[in-house]
C-alpha positions in Angstrom: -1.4 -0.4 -4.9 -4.7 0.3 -3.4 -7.1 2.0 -5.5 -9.2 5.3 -4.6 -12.6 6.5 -5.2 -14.1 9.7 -4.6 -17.6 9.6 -3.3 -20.6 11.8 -4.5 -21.5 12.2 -0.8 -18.3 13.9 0.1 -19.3 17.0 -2.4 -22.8 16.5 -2.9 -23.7 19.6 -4.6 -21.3 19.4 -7.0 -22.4 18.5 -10.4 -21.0 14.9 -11.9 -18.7 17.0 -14.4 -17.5 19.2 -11.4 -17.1 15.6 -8.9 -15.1 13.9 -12.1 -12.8 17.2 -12.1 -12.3 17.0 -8.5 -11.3 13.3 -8.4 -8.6 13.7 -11.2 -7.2 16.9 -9.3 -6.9 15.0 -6.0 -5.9 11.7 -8.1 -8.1 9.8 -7.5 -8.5 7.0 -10.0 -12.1 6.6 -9.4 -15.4 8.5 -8.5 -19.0 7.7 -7.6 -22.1 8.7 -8.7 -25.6 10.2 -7.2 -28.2 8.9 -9.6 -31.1 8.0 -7.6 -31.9 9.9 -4.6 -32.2 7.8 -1.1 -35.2 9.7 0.4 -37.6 12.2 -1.5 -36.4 15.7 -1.9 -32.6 14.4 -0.9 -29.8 16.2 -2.7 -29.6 15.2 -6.6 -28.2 16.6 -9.6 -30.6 14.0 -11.5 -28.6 13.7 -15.4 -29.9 10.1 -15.6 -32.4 10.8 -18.3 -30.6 13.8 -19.9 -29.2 12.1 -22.9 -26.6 14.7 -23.8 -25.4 15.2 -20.2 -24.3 11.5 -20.0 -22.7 11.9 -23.0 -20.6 14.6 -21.8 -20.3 12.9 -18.7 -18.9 9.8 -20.4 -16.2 12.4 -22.1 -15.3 13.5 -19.4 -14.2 10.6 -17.2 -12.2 8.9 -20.6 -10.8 12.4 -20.9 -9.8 12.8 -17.0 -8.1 8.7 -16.8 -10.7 8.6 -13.6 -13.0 5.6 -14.1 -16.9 5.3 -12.0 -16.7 2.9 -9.6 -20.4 2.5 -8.4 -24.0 4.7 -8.3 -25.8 5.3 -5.8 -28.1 5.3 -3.8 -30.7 3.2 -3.9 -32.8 2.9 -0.7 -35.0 0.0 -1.1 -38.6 1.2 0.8 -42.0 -0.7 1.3 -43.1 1.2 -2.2 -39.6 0.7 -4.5 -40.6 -0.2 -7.6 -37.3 -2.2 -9.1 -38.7 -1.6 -12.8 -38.2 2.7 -12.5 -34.2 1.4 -11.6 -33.7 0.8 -14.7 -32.5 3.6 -16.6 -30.3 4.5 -13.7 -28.6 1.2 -13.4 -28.2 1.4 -17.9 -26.7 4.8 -17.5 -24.1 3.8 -14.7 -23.3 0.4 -16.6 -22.7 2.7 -19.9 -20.5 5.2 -17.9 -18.3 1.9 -16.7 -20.0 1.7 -13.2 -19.0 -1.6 -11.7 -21.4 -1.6 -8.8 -24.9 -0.3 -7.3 -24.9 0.6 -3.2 -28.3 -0.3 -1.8 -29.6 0.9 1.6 -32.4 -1.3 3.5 -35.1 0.8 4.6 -38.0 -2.1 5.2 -39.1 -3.1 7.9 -40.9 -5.9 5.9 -37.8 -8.5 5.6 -39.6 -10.9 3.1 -40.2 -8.0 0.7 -37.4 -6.6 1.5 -35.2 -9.6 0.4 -37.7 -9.7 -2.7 -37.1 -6.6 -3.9 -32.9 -6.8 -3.1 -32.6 -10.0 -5.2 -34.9 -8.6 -8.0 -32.4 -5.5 -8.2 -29.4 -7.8 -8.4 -31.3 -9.7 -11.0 -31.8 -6.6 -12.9 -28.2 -5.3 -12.2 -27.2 -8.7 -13.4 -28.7 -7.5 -16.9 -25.7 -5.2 -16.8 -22.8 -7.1 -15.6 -23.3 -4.9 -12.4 -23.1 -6.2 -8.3 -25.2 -4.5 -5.8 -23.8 -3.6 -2.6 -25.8 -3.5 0.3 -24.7 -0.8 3.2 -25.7 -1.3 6.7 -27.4 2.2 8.4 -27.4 2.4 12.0 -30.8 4.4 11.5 -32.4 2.6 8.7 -34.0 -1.2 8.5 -30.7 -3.3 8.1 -28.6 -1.7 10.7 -25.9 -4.2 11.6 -23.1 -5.9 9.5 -25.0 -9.9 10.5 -28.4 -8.2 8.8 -27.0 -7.4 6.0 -25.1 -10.9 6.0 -27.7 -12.3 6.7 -30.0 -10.1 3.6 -27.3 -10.8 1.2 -27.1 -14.5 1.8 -30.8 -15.2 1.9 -31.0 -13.5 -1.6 -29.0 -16.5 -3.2 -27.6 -13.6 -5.7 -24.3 -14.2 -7.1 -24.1 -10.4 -7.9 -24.7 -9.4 -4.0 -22.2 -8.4 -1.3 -22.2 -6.3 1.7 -20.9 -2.7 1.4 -18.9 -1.3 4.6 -19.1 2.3 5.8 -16.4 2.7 8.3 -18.9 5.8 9.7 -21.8 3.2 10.5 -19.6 0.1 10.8 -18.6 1.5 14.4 -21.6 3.6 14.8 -23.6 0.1 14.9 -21.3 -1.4 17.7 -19.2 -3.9 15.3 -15.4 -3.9 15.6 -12.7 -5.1 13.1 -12.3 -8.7 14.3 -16.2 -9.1 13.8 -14.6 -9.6 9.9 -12.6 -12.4 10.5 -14.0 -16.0 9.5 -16.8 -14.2 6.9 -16.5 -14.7 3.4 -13.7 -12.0 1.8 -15.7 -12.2 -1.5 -18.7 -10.5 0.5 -16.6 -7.4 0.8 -15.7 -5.7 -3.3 -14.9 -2.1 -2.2 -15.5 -0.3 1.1 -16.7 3.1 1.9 -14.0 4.9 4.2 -13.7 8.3 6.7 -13.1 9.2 10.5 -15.2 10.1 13.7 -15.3 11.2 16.9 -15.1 8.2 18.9 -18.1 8.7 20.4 -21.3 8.3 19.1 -24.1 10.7 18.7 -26.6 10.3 20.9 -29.5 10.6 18.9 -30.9 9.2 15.3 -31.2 12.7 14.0 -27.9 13.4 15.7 -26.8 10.3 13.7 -28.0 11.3 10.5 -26.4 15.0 10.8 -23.1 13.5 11.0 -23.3 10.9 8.1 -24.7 13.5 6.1 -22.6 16.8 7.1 -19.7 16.0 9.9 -17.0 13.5 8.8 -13.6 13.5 9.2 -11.5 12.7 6.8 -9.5 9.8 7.2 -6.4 10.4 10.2 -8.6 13.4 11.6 -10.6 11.6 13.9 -10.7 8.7 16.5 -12.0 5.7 14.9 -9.7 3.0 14.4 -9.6 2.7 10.9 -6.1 1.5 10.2 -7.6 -1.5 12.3 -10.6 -1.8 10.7 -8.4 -2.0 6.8 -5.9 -4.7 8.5 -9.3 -6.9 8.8 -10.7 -6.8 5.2 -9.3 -8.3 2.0 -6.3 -6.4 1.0 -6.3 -4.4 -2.2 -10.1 -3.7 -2.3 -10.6 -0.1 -3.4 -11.1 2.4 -1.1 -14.1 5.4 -1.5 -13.6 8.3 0.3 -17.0 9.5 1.9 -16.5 11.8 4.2 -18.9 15.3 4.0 -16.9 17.3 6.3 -16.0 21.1 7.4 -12.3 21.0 6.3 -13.7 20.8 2.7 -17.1 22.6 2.3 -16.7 26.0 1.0 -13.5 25.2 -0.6 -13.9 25.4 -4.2 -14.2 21.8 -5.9 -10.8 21.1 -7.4 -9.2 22.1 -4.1 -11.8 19.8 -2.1 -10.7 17.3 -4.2 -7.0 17.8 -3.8 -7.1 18.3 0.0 -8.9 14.7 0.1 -7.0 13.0 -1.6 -3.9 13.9 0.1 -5.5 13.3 3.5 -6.3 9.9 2.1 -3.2 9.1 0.9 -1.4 10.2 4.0 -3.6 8.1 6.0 -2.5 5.1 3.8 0.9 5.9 4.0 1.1 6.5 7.8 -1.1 3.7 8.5 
């Protein structure tokens, strides 16, 4: 049975308690984590450093049965420092966090590649595995740069993290996946769109941020997409969309996970 994850992204403003609440309503049996903002002032409910916070964090998820599947989101820039990751990366292993998602957003490849393999050598230090997602508007865009990132960081602990949002938004289509390596592939990221495409980066942006579907409510071949990547993987529900915002968490979380499910059931 395919395994489910509610992602941070989906609710943003909701605090970690509120997202864990949410997840176990709409039963999901996992959730993920904001605790490192991509950009500068981006939405963060920032409890890596609040000792007792964690602790009640911790609680909660043993108390709920819903596990944390990965943090996020780490968007590796020309002044990332991998050291300040630290304490993020120690307080998602010791909340059970089985992954890191990493954006490229470099246009320097050398350092770029630098700094990914010196955050999966520091992940390593906690049994974790850095994903690496592909943004049609940042500095890996495409599913063969992020290949191609991955693979030239000779990390064990690296593979390539598939948003089905910016996996068509970048031109790729489902048999682009056949042939690569399945092991590349640990979890993927999943939601609906429009067919087409906005027609601008800012445009782009708005809608990975704010105007999702959920999964069955859109256009996108996704069924397609799920037939083409290792079977079983778990499955994270981002989708920031209108059908949920307003609702009050535990409903946002039900209504997901029953669009999700349906999809899966249908599909």
């Amino acid at each position: 049975m395919t395994r489910l994850s509610l992602h941070h992204l989906t609710m943003i403003e909701a605090h970690p308690l509120e997202l864990i609440e949410a997840a176990a309503a709409g039963g999901f049996d996992y959730c993920g984590i904001r605790l490192v903002a991509p950009r500068p002032g981006d939405p963060l409910v920032d409890i890596a450093a609040d000792r007792e916070t964690v602790r009640q964090v911790g609680r909660r998820l043993k108390d709920s049965g819903v596990q944390l599947l990965d943090i996020e989101a780490i968007w590796l820039s020309p002044d990332t420092d991998i050291e300040t990751l630290r304490l993020p990366l120690a307080v998602g292993a010791s909340l059970g966090a089985r992954y890191a998602l990493a954006v490229g957003f470099d246009d320097d490849r050398a350092r770029l590649t630098d700094n990914f393999a010196r955050l999966c050598d520091l992940a390593a230090t906690f049994g974790m595995t850095v994903m690496l997602e592909f943004i049609t508007y940042c500095s890996i865009r495409s599913l063969g740069e992020a290949r191609a990132l991955v693979e030239s960081s000779g990390r064990p602990n690296a593979g390539v993290l598939i948003d089905t949002l910016q996996f068509f938004r970048s031109g790729a289509g489902p048999a682009d996946l056949d042939g690569l390596d399945p092991g590349l592939f640990r979890y993927m990221q999943i939601c609906d769109a429009p067919r087409r495409a906005p027609e601008t980066i800012e445009a782009r942006r708005h809608e990975a941020r704010t105007d999702r579907r959920l999964p069955g409510e859109g256009e996108l071949p996704v069924g397609d997409l799920l037939k083409h990547l290792p079977p079983g993987i778990p499955l994270s529900l981002e989708a920031p969309t209108a059908a949920l915002r307003g609702l009050p968490y535990i409903e946002q979380g039900k209504k997901a996970g029953a669009a999700l499910r349906a999809f899966l059931a249908n599909g």
